[in-house]
C-alpha positions as CSV (number, residue, x, y, z in Angstrom):
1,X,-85.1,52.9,-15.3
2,X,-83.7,55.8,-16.9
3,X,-85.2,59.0,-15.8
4,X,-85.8,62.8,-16.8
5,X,-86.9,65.7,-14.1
6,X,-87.7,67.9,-16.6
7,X,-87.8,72.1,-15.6
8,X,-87.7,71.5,-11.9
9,X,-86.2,73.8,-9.5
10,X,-83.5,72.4,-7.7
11,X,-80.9,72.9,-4.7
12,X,-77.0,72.5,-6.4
13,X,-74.0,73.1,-4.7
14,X,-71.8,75.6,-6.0
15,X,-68.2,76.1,-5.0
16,X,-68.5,77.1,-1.5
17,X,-72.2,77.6,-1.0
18,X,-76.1,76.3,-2.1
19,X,-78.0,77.8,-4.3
20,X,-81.3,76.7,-6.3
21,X,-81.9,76.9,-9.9
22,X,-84.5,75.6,-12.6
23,X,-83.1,73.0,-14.8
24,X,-83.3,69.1,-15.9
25,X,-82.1,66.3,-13.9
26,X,-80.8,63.2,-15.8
27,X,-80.6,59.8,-14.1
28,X,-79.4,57.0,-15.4
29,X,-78.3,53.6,-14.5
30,X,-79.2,55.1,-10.6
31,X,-76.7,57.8,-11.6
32,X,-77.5,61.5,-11.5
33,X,-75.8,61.3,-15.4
34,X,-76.1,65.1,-15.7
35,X,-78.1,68.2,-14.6
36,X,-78.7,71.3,-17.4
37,X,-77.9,69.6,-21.0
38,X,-78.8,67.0,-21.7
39,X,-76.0,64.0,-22.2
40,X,-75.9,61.9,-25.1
41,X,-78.1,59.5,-26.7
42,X,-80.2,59.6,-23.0
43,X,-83.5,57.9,-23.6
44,X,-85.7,58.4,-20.7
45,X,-88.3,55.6,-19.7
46,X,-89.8,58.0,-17.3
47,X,-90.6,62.0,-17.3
48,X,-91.5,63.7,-14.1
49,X,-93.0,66.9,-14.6
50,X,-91.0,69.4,-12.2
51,X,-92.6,72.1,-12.9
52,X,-93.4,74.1,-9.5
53,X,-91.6,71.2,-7.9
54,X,-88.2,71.7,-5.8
55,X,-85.9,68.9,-5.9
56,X,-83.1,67.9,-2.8
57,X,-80.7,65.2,-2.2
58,X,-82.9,62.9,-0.4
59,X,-82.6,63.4,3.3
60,X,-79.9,61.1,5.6
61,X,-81.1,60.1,8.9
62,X,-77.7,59.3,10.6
63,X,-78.8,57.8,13.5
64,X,-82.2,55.6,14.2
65,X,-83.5,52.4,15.7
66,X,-86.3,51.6,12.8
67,X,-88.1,48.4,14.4
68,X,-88.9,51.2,17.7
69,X,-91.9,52.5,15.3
70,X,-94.0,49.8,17.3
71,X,-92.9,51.8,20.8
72,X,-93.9,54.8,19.6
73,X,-95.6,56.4,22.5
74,X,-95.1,53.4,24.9
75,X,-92.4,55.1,27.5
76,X,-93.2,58.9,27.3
77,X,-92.1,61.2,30.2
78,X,-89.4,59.5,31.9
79,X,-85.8,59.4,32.6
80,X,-83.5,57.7,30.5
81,X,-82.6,55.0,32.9
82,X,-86.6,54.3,33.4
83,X,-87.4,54.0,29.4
84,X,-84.2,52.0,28.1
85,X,-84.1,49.2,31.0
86,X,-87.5,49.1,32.6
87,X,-89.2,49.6,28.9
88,X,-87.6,49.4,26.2
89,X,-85.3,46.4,27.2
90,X,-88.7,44.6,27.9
91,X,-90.1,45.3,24.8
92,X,-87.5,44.4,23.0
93,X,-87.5,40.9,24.5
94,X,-91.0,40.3,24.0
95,X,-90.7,41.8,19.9
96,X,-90.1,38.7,17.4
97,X,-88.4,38.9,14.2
98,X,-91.5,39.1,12.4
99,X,-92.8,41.7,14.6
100,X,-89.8,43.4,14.1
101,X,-90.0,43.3,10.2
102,X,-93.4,45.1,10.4
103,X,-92.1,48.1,12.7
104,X,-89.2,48.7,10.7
105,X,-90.8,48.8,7.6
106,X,-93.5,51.6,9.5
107,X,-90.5,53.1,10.2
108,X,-89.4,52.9,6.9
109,X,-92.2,53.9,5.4
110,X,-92.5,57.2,7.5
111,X,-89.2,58.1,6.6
112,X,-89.5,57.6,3.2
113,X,-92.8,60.1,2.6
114,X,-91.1,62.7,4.9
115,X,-88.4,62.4,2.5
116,X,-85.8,60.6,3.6
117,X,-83.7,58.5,1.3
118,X,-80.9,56.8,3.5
119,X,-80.6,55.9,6.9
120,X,-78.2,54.4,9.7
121,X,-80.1,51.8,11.7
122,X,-79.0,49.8,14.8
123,X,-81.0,47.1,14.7
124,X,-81.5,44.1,17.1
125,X,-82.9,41.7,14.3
126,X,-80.5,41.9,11.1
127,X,-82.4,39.5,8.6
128,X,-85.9,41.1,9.2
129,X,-85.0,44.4,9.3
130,X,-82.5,44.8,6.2
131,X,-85.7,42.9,4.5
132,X,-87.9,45.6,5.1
133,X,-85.5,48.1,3.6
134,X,-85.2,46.1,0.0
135,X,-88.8,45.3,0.1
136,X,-89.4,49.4,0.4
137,X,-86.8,50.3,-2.0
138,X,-84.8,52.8,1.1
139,X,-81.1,52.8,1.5
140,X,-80.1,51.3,4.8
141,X,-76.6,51.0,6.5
142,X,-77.2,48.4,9.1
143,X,-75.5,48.4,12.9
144,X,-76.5,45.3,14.6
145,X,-76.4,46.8,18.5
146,X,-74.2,44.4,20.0
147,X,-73.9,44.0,23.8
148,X,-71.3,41.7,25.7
149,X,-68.9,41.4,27.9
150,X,-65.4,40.2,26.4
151,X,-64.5,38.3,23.2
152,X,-65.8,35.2,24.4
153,X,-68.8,36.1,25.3
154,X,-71.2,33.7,23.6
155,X,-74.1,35.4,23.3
156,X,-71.7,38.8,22.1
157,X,-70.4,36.4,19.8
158,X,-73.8,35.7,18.0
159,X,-74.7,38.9,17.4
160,X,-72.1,39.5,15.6
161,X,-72.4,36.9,13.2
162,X,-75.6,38.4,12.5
163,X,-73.2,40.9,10.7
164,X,-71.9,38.1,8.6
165,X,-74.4,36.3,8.1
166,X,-76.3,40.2,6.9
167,X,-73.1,40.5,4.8
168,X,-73.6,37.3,2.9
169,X,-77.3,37.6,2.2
170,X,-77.2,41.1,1.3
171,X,-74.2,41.4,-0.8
172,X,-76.0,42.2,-4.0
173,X,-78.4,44.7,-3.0
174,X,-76.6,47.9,-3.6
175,X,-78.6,49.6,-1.3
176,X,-77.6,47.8,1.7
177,X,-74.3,48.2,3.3
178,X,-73.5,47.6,6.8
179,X,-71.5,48.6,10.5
180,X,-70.7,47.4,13.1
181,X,-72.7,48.7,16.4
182,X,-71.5,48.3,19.8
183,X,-74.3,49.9,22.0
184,X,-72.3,51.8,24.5
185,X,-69.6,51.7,27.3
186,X,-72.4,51.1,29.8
187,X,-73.5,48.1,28.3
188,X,-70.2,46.4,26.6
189,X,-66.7,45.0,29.1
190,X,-63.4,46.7,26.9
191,X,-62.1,43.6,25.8
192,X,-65.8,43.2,23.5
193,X,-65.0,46.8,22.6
194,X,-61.6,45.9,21.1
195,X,-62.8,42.8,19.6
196,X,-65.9,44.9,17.7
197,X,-62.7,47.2,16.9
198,X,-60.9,44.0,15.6
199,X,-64.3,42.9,13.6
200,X,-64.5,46.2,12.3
201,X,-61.0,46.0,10.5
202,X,-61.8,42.3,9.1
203,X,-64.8,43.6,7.3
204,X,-63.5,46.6,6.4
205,X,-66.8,48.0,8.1
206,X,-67.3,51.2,9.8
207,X,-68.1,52.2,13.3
208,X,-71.9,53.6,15.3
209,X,-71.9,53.6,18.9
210,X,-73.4,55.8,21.0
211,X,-71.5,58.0,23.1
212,X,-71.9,60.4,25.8
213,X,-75.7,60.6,26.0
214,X,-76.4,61.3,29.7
215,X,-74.3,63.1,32.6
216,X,-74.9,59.7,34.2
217,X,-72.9,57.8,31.3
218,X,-70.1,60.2,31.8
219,X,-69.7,60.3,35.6
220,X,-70.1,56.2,35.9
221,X,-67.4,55.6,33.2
222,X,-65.1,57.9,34.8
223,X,-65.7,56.5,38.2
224,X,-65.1,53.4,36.7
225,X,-62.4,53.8,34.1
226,X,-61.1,56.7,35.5
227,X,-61.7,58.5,31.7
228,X,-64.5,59.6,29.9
229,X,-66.4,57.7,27.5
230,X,-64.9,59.4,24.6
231,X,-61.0,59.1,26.2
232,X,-62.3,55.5,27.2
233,X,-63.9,54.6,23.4
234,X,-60.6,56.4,21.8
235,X,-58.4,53.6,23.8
236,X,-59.8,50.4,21.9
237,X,-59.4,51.5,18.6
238,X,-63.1,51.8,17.5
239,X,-62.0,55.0,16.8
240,X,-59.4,54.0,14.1
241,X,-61.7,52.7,11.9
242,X,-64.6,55.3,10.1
243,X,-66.8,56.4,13.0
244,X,-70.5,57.5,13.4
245,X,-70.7,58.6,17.4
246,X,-74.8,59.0,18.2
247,X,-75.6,62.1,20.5
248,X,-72.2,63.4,22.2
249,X,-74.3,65.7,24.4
250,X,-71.7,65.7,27.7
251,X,-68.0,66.2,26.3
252,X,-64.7,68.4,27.5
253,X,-62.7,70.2,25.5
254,X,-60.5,67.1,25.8
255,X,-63.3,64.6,24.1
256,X,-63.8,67.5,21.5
257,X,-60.2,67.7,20.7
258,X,-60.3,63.4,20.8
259,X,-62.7,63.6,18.3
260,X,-61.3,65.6,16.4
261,X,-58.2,64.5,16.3
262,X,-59.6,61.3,15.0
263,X,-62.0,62.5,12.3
264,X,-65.4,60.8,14.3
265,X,-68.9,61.7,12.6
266,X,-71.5,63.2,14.8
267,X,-74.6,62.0,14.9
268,X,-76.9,64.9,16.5
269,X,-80.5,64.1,17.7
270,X,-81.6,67.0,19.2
271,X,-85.3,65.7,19.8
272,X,-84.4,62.5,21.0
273,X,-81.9,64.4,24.0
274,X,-84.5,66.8,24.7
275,X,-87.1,64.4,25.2
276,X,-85.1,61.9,27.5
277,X,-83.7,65.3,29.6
278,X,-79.7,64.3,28.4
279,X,-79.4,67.6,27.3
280,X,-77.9,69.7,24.6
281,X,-75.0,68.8,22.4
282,X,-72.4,71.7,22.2
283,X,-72.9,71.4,18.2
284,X,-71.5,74.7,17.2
285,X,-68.6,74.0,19.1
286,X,-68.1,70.4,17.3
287,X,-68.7,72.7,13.9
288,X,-66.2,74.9,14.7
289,X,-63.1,72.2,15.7
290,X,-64.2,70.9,12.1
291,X,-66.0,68.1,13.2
292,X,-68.4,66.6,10.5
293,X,-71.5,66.9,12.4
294,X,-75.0,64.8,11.3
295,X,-78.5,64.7,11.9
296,X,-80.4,61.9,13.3
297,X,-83.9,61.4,14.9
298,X,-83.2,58.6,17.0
299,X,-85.5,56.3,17.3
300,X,-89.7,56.7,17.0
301,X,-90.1,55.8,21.0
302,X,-87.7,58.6,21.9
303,X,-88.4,61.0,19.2
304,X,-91.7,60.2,18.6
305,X,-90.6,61.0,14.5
306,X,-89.1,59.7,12.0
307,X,-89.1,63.7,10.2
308,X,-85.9,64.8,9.1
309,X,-87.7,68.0,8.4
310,X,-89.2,68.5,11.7
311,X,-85.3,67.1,13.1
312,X,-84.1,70.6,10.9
313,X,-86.1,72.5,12.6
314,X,-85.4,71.8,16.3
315,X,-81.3,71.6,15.2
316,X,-81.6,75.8,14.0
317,X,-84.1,77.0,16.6
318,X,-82.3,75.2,19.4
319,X,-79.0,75.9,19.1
320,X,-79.7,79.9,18.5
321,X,-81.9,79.5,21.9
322,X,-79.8,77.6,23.8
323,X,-76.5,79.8,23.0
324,X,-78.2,83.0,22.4
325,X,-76.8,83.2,18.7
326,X,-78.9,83.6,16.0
327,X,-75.8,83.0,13.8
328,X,-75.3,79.6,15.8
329,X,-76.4,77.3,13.1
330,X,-77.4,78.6,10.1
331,X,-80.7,77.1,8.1
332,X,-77.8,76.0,5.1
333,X,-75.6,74.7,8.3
334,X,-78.5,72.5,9.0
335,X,-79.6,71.5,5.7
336,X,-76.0,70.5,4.9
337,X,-76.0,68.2,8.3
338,X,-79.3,66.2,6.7
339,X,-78.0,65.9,3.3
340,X,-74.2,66.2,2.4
341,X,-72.6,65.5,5.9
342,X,-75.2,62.5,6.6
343,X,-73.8,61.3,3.1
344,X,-70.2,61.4,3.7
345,X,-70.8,60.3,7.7
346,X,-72.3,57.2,6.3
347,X,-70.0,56.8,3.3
348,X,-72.4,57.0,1.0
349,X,-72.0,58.5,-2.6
350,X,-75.6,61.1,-2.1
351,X,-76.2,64.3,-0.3
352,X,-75.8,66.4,-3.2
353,X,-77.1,66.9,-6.5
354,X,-74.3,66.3,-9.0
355,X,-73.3,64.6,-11.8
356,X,-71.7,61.2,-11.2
357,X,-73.6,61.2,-7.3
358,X,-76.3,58.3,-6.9
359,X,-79.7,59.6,-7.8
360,X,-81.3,60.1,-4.2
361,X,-83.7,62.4,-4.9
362,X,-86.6,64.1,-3.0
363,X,-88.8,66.3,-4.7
364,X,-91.5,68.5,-2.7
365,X,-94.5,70.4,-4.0
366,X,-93.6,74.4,-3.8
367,X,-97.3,74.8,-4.3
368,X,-98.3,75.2,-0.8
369,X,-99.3,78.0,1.6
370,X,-96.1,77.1,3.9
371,X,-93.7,77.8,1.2
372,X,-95.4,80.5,-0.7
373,X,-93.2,82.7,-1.7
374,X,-91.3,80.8,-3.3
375,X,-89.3,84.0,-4.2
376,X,-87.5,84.9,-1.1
377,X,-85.0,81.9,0.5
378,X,-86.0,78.6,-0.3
379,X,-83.0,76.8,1.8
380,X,-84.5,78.8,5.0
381,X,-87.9,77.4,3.7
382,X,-86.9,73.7,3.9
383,X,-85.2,74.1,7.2
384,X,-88.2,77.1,8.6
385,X,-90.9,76.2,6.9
386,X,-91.5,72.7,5.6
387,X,-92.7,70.3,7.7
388,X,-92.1,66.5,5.8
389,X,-95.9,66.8,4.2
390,X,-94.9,68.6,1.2
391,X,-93.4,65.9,-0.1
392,X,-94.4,64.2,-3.6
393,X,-91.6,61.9,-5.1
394,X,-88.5,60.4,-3.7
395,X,-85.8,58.7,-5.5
396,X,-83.2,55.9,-4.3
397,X,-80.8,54.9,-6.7
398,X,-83.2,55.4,-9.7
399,X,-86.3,53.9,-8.5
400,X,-89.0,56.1,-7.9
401,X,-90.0,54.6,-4.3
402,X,-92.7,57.4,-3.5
403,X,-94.8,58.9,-6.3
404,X,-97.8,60.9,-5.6
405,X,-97.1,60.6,-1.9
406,X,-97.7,57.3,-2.1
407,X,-95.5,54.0,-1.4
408,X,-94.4,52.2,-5.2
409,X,-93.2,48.7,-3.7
410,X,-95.3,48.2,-0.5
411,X,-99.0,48.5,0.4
412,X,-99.3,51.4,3.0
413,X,-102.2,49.9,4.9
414,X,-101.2,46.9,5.2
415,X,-97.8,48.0,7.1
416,X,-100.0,50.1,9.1
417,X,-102.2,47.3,9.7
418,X,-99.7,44.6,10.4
419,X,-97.5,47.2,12.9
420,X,-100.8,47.8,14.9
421,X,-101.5,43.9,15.5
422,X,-97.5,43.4,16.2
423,X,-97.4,46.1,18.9
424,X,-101.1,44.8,20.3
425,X,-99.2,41.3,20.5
426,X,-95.6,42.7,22.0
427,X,-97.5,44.6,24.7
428,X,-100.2,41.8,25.9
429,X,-97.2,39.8,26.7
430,X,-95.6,42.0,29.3
């Protein structure tokens, strides 16, 4: 469908800033085909009114776990160690793939009418969950988290040829694309670490792991390995290949300059390490050794979110609390880390609104009290202000997936519905 956003106010990059301006917005063939004039013999099958409407690259959540929607609220109040293996772990066991289809398309869903467009998933399901994401119409890149102990580990082995076998059934939905996960250096022997590495390089795929989440992970691997996670991670050449590394909350000046040094992505979930006590991520200081830095919300049990707008938030306010700088992270610093960085982090040809970009589009209603006026900064507004409910219309690759605030492929209630009984089910089993 070939589509017109006719007289809307938009956010457009300019040379080395943002700025907003009223114009048209021409997709075509899921293209943004041009913004302003309009391009030649375009014929649009759809025209949304923009008027009073203020249209963003679609949000990028850079780091989740969509099929936790159904643990939302399960684990609250405890330590990391508590929620992953005495909860989560046991959840996860007891979730089938069809459960798991269900809570990632909640999760899904959520995202989608808070206005995200894209997302990073590590998934324990692969089938089900990149299912949910084509039946909604959102743009996934897929991690299946893979735990083992070397190579030949069997069961490390068959998850990941739930990569390949992803790879092959998803190859002509252009809104699917895939990594490849390893979970952490806690829960995966080196010699699986270099063979992900290897895997990696065969697929031409990139890289998500987590690293660095706890004070825990980083005293156990250097008691163990005698380096830190990141000096550890840097060794078996997961590094070498195009790499997204969740949280980074512990690191030296060493780890910074490791990361660096080999151009890793940062996936920042400040909600996520708040609410498990890992801490605070020394984000300006990744910012300014040039680090591409992220924003993810983790997943719903941790968060308990899926609001890239609410994620915004906590990223500014924290960082100029925790460091004492209101100049720490600036509202465009932050808006940049949900749109264009998430983008480029995840390889993905969005995060700004451009000609020849793919048309992920959000558009929010300016109409409202928590934006009013609209005459002063409308960047700080999205980052300050918004909170994910302003949100009309959002865009992936030229289909119009939310219109009215409302789901275009699925049937809200039923997700809701189906998510409620899968959760009931998971939990009368444990």
């Amino acid at each position: 469908m070939d589509i017109l956003v006719k007289n809307v106010t938009a956010v457009v990059p300019l040379e080395e800033m943002t700025d907003v301006e009223v114009t048209d917005i021409y997709i075509k063939d899921g293209i943004i085909a041009g913004m302003g004039e309009e391009p030649d013999e375009f014929k649009a099958d759809k025209v949304i009114d923009g008027t009073g409407k203020l249209a963003i690259p679609a949000l990028v959540n850079a780091h989740t776990h969509g099929y936790m929607s159904l643990y939302r609220g399960y684990a609250d109040d405890v330590t990391l160690q508590e929620w992953l293996f005495n909860n989560m772990f046991p959840l996860e066991d007891a979730t089938t793939p069809d459960d798991g289809y269900w809570g990632a398309l909640l999760g899904y869903a959520e995202m989608l009418k808070t206005g995200t467009g894209a997302f990073l998933d590590m998934d324990i399901f692969g089938e089900p969950s990149c299912r949910a994401a084509a039946d909604i119409g959102i743009r996934g890149v897929f991690s299946r988290g893979l735990v083992g102990k070397d190579r030949n580990d069997e069961a490390g082995i068959k998850r990941l040829n739930v990569v390949r076998d992803c790879l092959s059934q998803f190859k002509h939905n252009n809104k699917i694309t895939f990594a490849i996960g390893p979970h952490a250096v806690y829960t995966t022997g080196r010699d699986y670490l270099e063979y992900c590495a290897e895997v990696a390089e065969e697929l031409s795929l990139s890289v998500h792991i987590h690293v660095s989440e706890t004070v825990a992970e980083v005293e156990n691997c250097k008691r163990d390995n005698g380096k830190s996670p990141v000096e550890y991670i840097a060794e078996t050449g997961l590094f070498d290949r195009s790499c997204i590394a969740a949280h980074c909350v512990h690191l030296s000046d060493e780890d910074i300059a490791i990361l660096s040094d080999k151009g890793v992505n940062i996936a920042h979930n400040p909600k996520s390490n708040l609410k498990l006590a890992s801490g605070i991520a020394p984000v300006p200081k990744l910012v300014a050794a040039g680090l591409n830095v992220c924003l993810g919300t983790d997943g719903a049990a941790s968060n308990n979110q899926l609001n890239m707008f609410s994620e915004m938030n906590f990223a500014a306010l924290l960082h100029k609390g925790a460091t004492l700088d209101p100049l720490a992270l600036s509202a465009l610093d932050v808006f940049k880390m949900a749109t264009e960085n998430g983008a480029r982090a995840l390889g993905l040809n969005s995060g700004l609104l451009e000609p020849g970009r793919k048309a992920d589009i959000t558009i929010l209603d300016l109409n409202r009290t928590n934006l009013i006026p609209n005459s002063n900064n409308l960047i700080s507004a999205l980052c300050y202000s918004a909170t994910g409910t302003e949100v009309e219309t959002v865009i992936v690759g030229g289909e119009v997936v939310l219109e009215g605030g409302k789901l275009t492929k699925v049937d809200e209630e039923e997700v809701k519905a189906k998510a409620e009984e899968a959760a009931t089910r998971i939990k009368a089993k444990l």
